[in-house]
CHARMM internal coordinates of N, CA and C (Angstrom, degrees):
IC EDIT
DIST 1 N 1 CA 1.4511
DIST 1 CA 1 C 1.5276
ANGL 1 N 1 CA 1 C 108.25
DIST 1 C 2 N 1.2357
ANGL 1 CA 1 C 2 N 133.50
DIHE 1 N 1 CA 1 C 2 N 106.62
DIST 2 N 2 CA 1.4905
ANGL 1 C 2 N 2 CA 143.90
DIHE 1 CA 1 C 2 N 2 CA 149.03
DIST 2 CA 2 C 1.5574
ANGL 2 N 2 CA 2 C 141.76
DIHE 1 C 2 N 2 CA 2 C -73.14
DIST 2 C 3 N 1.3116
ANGL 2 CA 2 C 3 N 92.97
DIHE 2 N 2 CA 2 C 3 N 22.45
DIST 3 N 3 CA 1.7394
ANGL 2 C 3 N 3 CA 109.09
DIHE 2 CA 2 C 3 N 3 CA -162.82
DIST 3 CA 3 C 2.2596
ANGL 3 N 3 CA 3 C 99.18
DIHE 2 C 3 N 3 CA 3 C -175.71
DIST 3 C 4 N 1.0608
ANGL 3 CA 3 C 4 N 80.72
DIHE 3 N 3 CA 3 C 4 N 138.67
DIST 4 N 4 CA 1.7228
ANGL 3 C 4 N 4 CA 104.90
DIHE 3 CA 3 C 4 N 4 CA -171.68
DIST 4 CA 4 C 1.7345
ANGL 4 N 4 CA 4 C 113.88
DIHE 3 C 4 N 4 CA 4 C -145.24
DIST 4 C 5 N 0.8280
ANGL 4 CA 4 C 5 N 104.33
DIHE 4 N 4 CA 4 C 5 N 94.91
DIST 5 N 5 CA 2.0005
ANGL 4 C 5 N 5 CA 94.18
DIHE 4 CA 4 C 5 N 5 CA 169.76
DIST 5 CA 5 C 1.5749
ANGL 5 N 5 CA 5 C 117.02
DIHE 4 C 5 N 5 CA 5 C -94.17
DIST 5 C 6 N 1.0505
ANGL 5 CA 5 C 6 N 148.48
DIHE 5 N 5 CA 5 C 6 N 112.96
DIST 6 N 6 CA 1.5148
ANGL 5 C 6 N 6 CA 165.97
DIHE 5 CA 5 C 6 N 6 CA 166.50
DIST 6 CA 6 C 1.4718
ANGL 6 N 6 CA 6 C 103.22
DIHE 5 C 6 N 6 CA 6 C -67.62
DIST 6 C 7 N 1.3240
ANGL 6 CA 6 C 7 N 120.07
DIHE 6 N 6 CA 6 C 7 N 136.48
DIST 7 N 7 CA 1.5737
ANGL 6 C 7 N 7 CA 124.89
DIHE 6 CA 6 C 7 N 7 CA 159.41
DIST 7 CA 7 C 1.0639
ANGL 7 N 7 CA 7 C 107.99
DIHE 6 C 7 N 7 CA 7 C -139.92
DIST 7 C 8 N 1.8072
ANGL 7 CA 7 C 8 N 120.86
DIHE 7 N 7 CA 7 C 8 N 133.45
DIST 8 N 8 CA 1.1242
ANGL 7 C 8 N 8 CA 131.86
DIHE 7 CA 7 C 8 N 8 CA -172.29
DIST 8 CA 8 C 1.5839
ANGL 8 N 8 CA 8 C 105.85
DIHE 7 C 8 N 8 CA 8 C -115.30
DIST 8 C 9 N 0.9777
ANGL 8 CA 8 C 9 N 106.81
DIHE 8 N 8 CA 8 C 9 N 117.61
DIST 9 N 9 CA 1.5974
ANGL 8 C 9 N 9 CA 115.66
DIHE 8 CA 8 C 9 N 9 CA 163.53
DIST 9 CA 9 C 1.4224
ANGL 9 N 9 CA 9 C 128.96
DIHE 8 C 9 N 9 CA 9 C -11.55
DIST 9 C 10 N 1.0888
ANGL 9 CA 9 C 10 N 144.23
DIHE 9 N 9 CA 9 C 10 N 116.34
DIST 10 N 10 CA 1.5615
ANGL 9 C 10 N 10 CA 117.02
DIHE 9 CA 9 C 10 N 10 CA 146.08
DIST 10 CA 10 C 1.4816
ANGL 10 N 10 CA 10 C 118.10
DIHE 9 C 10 N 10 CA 10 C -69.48
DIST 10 C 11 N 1.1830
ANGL 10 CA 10 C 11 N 130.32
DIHE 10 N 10 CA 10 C 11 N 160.89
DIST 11 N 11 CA 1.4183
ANGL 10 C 11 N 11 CA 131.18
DIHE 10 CA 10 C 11 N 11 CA -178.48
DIST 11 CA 11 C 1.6531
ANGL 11 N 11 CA 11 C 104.23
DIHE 10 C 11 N 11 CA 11 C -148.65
DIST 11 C 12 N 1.2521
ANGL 11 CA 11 C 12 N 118.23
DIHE 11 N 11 CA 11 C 12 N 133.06
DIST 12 N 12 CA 1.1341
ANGL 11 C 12 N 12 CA 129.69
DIHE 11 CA 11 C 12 N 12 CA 134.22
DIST 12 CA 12 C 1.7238
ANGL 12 N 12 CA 12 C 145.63
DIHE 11 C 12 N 12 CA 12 C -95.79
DIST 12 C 13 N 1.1131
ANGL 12 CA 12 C 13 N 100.87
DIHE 12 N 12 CA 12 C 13 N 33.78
DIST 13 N 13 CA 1.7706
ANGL 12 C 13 N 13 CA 131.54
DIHE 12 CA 12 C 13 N 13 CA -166.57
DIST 13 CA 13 C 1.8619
ANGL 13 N 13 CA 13 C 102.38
DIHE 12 C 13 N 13 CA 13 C -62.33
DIST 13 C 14 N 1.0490
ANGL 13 CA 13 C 14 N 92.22
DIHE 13 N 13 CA 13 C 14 N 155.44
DIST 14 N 14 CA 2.1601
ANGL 13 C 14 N 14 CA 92.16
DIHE 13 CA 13 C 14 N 14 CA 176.16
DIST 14 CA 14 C 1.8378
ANGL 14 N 14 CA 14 C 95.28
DIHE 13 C 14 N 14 CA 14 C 54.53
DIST 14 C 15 N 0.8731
ANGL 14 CA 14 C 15 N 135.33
DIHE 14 N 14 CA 14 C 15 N 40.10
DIST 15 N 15 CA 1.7267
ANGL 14 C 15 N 15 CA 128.61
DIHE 14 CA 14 C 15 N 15 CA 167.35
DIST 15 CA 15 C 1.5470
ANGL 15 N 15 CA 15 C 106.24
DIHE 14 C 15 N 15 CA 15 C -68.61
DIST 15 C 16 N 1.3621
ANGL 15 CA 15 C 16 N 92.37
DIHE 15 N 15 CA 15 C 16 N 105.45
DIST 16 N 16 CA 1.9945
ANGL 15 C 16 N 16 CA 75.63
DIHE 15 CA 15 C 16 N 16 CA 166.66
DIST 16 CA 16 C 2.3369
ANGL 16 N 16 CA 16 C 72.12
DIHE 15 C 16 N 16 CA 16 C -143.20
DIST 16 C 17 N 1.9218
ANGL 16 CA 16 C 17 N 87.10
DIHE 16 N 16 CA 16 C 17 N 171.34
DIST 17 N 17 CA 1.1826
ANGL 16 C 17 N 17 CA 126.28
DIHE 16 CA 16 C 17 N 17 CA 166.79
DIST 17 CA 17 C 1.7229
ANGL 17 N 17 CA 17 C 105.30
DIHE 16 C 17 N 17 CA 17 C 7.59
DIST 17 C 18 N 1.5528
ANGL 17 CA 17 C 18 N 115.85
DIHE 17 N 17 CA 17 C 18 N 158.84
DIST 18 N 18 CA 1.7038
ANGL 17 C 18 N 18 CA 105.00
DIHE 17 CA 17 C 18 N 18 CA 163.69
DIST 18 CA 18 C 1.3804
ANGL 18 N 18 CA 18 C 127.77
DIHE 17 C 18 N 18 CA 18 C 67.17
DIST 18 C 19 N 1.6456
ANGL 18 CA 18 C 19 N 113.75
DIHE 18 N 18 CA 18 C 19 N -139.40
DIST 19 N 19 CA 1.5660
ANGL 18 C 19 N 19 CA 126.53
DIHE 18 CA 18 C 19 N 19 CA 171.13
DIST 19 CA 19 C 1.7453
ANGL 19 N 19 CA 19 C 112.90
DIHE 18 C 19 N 19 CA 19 C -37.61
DIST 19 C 20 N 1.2741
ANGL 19 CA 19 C 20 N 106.11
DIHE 19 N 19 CA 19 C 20 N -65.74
DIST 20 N 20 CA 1.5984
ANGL 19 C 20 N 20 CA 116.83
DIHE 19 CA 19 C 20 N 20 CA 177.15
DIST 20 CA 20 C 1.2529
ANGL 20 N 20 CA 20 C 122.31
DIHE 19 C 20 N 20 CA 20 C -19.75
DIST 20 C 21 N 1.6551
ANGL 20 CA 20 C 21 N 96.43
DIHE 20 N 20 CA 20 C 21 N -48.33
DIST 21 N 21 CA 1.7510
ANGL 20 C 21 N 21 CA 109.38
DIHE 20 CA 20 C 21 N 21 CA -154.46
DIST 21 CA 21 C 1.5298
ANGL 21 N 21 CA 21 C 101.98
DIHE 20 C 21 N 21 CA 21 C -65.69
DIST 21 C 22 N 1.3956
ANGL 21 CA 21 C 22 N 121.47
DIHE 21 N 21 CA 21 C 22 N -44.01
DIST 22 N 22 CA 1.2483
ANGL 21 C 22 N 22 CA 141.01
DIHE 21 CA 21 C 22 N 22 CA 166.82
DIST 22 CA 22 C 1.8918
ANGL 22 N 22 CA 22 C 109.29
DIHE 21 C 22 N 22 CA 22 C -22.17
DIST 22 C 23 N 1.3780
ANGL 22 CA 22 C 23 N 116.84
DIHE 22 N 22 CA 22 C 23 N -32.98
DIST 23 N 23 CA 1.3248
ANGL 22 C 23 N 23 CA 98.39
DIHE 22 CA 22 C 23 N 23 CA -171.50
DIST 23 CA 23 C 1.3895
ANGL 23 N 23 CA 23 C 105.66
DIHE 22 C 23 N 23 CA 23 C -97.86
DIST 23 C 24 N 1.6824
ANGL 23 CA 23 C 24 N 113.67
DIHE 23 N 23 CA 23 C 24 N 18.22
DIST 24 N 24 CA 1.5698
ANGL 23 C 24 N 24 CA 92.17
DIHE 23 CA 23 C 24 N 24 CA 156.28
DIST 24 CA 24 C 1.3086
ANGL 24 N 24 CA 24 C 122.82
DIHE 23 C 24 N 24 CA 24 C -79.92
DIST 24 C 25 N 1.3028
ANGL 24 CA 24 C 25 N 123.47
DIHE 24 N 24 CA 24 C 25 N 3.57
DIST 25 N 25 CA 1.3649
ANGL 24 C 25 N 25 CA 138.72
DIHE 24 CA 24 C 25 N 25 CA -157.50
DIST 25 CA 25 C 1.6924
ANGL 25 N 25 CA 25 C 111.09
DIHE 24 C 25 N 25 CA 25 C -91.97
DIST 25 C 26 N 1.5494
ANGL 25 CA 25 C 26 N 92.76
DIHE 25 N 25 CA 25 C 26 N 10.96
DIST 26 N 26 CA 1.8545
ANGL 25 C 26 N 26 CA 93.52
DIHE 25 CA 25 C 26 N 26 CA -169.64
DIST 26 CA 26 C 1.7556
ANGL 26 N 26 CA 26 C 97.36
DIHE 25 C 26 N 26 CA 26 C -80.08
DIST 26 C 27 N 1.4006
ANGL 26 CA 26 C 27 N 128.26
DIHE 26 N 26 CA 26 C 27 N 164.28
DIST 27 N 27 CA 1.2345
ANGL 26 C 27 N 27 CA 158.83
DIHE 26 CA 26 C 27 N 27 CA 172.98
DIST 27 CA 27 C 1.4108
ANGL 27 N 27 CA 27 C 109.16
DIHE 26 C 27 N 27 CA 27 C -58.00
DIST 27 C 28 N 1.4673
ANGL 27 CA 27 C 28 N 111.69
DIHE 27 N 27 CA 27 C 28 N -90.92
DIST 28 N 28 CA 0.8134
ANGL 27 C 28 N 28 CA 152.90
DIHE 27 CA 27 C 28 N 28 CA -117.95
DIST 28 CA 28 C 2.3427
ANGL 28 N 28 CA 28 C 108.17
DIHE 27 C 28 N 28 CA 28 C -124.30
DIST 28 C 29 N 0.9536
ANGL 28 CA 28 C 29 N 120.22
DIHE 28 N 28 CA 28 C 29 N 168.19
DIST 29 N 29 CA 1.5594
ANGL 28 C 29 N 29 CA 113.22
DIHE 28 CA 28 C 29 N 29 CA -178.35
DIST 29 CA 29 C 1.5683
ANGL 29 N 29 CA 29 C 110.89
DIHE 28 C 29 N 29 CA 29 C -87.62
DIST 29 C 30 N 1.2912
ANGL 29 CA 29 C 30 N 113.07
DIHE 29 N 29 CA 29 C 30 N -13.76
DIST 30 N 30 CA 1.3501
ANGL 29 C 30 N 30 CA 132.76
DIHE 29 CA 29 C 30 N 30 CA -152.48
DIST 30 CA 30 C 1.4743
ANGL 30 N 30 CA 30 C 132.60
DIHE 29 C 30 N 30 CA 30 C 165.45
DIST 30 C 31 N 1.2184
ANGL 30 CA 30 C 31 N 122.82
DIHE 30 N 30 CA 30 C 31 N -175.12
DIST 31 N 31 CA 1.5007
ANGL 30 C 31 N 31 CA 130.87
DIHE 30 CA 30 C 31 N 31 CA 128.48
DIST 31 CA 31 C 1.6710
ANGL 31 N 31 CA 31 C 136.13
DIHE 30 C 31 N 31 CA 31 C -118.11
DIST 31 C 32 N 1.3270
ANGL 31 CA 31 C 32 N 88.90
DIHE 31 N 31 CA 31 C 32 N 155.67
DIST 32 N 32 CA 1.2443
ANGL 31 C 32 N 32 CA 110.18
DIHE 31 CA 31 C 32 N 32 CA 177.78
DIST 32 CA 32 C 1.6814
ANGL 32 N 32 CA 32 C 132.15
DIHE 31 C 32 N 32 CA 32 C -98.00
DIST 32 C 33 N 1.2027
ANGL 32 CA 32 C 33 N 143.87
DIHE 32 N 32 CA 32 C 33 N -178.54
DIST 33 N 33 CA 1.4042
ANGL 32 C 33 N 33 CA 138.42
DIHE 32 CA 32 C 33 N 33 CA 175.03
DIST 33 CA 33 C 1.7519
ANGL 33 N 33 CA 33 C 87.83
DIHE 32 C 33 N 33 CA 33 C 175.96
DIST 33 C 34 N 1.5978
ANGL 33 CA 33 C 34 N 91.21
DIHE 33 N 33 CA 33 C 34 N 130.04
DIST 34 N 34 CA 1.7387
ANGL 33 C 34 N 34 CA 114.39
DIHE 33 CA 33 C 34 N 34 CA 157.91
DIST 34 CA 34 C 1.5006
ANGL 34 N 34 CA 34 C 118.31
DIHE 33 C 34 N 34 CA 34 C -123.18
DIST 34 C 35 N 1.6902
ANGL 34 CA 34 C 35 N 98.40
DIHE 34 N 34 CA 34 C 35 N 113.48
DIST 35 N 35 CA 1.3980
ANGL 34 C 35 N 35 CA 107.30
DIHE 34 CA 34 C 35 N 35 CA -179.74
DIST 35 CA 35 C 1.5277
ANGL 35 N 35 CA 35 C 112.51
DIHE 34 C 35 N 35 CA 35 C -89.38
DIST 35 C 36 N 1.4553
ANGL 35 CA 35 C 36 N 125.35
DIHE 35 N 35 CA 35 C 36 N 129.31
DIST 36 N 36 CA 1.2936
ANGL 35 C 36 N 36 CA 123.99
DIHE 35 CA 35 C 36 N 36 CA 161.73
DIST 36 CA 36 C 1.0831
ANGL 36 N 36 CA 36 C 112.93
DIHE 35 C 36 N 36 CA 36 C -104.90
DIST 36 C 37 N 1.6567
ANGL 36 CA 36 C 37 N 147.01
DIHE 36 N 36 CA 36 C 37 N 157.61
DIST 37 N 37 CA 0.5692
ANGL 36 C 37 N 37 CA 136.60
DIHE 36 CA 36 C 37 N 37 CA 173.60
DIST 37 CA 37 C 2.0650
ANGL 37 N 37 CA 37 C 123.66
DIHE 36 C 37 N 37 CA 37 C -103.37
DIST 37 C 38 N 1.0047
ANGL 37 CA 37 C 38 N 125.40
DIHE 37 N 37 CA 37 C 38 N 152.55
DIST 38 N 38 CA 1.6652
ANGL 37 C 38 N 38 CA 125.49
DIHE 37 CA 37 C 38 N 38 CA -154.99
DIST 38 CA 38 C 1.3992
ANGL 38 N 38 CA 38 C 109.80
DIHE 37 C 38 N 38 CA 38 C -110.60
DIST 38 C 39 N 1.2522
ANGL 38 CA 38 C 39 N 113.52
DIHE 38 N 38 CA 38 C 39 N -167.26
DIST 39 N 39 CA 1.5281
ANGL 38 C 39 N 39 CA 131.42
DIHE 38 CA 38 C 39 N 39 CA 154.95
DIST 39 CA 39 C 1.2343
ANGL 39 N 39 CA 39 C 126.08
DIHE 38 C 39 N 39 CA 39 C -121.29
DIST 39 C 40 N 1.3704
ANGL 39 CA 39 C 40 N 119.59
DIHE 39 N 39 CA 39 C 40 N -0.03
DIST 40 N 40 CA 1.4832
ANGL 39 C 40 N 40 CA 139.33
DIHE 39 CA 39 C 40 N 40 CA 173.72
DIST 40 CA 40 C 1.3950
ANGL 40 N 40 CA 40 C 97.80
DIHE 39 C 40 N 40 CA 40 C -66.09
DIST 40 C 41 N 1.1589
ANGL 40 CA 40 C 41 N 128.12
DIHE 40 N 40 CA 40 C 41 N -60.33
DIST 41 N 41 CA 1.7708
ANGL 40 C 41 N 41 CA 119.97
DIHE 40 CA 40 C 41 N 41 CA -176.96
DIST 41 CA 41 C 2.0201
ANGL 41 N 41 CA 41 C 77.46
DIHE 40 C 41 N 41 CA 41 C 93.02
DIST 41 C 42 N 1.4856
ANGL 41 CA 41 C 42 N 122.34
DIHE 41 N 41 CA 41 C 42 N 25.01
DIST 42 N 42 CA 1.0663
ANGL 41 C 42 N 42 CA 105.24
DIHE 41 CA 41 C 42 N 42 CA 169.76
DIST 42 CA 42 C 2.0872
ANGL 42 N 42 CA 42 C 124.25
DIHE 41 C 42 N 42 CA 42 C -144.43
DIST 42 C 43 N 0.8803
ANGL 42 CA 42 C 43 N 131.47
DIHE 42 N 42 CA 42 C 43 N 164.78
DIST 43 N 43 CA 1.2481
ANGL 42 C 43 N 43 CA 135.35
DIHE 42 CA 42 C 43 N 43 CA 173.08
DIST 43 CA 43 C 1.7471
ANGL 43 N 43 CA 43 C 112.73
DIHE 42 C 43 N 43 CA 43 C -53.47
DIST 43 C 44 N 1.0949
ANGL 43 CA 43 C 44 N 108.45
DIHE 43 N 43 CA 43 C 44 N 102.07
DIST 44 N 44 CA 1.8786
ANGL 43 C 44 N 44 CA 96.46
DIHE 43 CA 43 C 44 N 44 CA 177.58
DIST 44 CA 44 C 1.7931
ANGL 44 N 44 CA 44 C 83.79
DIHE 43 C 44 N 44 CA 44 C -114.96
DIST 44 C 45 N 1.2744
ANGL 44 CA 44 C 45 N 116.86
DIHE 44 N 44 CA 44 C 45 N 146.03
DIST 45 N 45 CA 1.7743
ANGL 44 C 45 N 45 CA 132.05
DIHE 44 CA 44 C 45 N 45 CA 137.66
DIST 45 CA 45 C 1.1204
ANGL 45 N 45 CA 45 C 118.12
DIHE 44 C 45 N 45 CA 45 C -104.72
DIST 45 C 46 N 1.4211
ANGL 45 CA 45 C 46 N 108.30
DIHE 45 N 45 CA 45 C 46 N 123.94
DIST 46 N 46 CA 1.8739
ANGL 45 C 46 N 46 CA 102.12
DIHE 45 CA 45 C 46 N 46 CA -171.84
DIST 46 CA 46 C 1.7504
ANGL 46 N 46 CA 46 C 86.26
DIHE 45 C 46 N 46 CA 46 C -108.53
DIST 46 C 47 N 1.1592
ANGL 46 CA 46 C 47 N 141.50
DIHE 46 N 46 CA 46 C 47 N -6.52
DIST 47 N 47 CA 1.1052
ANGL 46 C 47 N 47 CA 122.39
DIHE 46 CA 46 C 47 N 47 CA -171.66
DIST 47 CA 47 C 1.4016
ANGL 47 N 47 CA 47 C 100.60
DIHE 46 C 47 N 47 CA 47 C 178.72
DIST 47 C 48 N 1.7444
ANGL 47 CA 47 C 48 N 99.84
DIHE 47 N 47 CA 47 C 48 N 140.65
DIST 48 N 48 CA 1.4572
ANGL 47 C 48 N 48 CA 117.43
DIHE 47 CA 47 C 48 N 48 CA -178.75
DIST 48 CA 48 C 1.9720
ANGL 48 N 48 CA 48 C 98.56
DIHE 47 C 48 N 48 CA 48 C -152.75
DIST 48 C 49 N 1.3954
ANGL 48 CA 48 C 49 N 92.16
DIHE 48 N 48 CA 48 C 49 N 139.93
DIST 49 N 49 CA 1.4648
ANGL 48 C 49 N 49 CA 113.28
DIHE 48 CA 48 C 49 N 49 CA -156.91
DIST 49 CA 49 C 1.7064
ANGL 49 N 49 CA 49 C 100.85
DIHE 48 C 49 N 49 CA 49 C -118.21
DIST 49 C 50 N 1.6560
ANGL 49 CA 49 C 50 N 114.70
DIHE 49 N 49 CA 49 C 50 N 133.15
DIST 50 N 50 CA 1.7572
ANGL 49 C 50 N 50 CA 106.78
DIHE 49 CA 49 C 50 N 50 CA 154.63
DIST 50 CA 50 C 1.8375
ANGL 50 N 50 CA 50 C 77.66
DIHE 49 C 50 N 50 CA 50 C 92.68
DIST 50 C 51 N 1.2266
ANGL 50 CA 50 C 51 N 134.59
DIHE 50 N 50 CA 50 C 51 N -7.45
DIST 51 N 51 CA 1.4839
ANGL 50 C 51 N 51 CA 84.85
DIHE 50 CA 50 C 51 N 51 CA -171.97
DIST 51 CA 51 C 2.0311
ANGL 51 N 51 CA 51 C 104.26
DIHE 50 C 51 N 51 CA 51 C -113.14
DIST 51 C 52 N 1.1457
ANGL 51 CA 51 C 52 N 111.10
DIHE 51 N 51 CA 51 C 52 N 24.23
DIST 52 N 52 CA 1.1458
ANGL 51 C 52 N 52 CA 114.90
DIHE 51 CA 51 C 52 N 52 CA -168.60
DIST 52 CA 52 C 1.7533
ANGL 52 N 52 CA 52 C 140.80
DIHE 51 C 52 N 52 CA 52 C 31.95
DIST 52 C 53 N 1.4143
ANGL 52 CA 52 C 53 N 74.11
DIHE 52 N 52 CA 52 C 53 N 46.74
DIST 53 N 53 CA 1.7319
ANGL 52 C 53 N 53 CA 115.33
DIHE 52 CA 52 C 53 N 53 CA 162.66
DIST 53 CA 53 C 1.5330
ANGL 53 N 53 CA 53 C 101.19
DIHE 52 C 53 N 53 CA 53 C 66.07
DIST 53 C 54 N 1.6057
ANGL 53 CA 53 C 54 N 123.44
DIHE 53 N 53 CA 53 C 54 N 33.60
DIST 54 N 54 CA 1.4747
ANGL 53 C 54 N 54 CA 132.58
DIHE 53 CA 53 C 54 N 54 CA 162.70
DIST 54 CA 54 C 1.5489
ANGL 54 N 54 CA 54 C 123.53
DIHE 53 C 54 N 54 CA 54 C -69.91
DIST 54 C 55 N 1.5935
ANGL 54 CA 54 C 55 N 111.22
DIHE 54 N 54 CA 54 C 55 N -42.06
DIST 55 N 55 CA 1.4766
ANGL 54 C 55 N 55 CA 122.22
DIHE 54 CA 54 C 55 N 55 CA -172.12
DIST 55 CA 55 C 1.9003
ANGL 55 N 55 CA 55 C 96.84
DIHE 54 C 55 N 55 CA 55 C -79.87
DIST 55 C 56 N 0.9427
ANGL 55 CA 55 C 56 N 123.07
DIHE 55 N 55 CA 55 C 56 N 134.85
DIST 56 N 56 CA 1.6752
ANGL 55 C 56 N 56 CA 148.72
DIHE 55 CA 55 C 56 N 56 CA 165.59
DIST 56 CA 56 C 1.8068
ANGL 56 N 56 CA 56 C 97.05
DIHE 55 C 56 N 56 CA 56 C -50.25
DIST 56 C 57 N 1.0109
ANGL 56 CA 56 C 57 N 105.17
DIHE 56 N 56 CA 56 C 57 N 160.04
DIST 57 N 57 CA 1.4423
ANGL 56 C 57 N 57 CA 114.98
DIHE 56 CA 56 C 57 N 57 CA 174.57
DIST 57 CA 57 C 1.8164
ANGL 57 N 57 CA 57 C 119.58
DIHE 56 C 57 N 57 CA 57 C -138.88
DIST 57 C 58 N 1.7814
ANGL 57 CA 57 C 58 N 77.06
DIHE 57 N 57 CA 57 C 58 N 15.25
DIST 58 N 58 CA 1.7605
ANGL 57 C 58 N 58 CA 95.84
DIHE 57 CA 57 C 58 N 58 CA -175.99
DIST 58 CA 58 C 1.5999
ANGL 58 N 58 CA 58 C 94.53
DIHE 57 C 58 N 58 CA 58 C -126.57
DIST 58 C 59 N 1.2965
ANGL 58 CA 58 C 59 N 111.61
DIHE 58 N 58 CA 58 C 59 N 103.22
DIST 59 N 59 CA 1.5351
ANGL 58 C 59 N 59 CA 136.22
DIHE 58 CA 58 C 59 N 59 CA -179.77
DIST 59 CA 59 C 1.6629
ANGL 59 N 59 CA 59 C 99.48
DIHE 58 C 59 N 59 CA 59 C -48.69
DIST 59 C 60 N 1.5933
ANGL 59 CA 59 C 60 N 103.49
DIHE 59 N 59 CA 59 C 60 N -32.71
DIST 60 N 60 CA 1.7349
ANGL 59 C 60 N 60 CA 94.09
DIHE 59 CA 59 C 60 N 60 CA -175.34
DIST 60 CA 60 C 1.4699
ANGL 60 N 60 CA 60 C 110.01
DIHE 59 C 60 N 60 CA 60 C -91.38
DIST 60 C 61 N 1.1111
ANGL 60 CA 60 C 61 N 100.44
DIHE 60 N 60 CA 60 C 61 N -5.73
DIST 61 N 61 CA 1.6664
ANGL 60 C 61 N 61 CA 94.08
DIHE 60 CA 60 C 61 N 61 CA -171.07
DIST 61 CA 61 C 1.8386
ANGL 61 N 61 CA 61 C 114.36
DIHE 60 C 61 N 61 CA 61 C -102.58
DIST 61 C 62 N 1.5229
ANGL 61 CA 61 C 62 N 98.88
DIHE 61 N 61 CA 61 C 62 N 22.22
DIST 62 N 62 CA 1.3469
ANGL 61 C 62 N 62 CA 94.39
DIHE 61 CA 61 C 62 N 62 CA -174.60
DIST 62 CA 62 C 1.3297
ANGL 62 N 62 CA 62 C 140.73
DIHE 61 C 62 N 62 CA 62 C -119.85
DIST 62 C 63 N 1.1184
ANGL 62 CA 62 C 63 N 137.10
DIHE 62 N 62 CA 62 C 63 N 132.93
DIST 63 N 63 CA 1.3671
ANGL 62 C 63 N 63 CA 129.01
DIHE 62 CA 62 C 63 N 63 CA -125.16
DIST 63 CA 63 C 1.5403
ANGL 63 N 63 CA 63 C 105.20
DIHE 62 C 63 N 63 CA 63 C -109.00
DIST 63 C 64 N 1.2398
ANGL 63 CA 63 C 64 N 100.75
DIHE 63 N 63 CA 63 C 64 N 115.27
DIST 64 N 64 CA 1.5237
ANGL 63 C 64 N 64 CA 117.01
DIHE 63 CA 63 C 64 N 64 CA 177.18
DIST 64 CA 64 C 1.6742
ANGL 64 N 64 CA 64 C 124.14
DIHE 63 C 64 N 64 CA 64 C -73.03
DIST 64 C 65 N 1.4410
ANGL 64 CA 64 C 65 N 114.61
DIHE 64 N 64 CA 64 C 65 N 116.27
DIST 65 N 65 CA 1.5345
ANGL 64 C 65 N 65 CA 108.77
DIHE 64 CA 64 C 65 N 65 CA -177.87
DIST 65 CA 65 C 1.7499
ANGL 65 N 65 CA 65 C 113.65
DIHE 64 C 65 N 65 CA 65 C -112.89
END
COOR INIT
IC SEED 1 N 1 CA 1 C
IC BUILD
């Protein structure tokens, strides 16, 4: 197998009052991710969708909080 796609849920679960309410506000059903696999022995992203061009597409250049 050289290829894998993952989908993660959206959830609005535990909703009470405030912060919570906020996750009815999602788009979308979820997310997704398709892994192929390379010959780089390295991380490539050729494409990322919905986030209005905030997330990096350079695995090294990205800043962990």
């Amino acid at each position: 197998m050289d290829t894998i796609k993952v989908f993660a849920p959206a959830t609005v679960a535990n909703v009470v009052c405030g912060y919570d309410i906020l996750g009815f506000a999602i788009d979308e059903r979820g997310d997704e991710i398709i892994l192929t696999k390379n010959d780089s022995n390295k991380i490539t992203i050729t494409k990322i969708e919905g986030d209005c061009g905030k997330l990096p597409k350079d695995p090294e250049n990205a800043k962990s909080s």
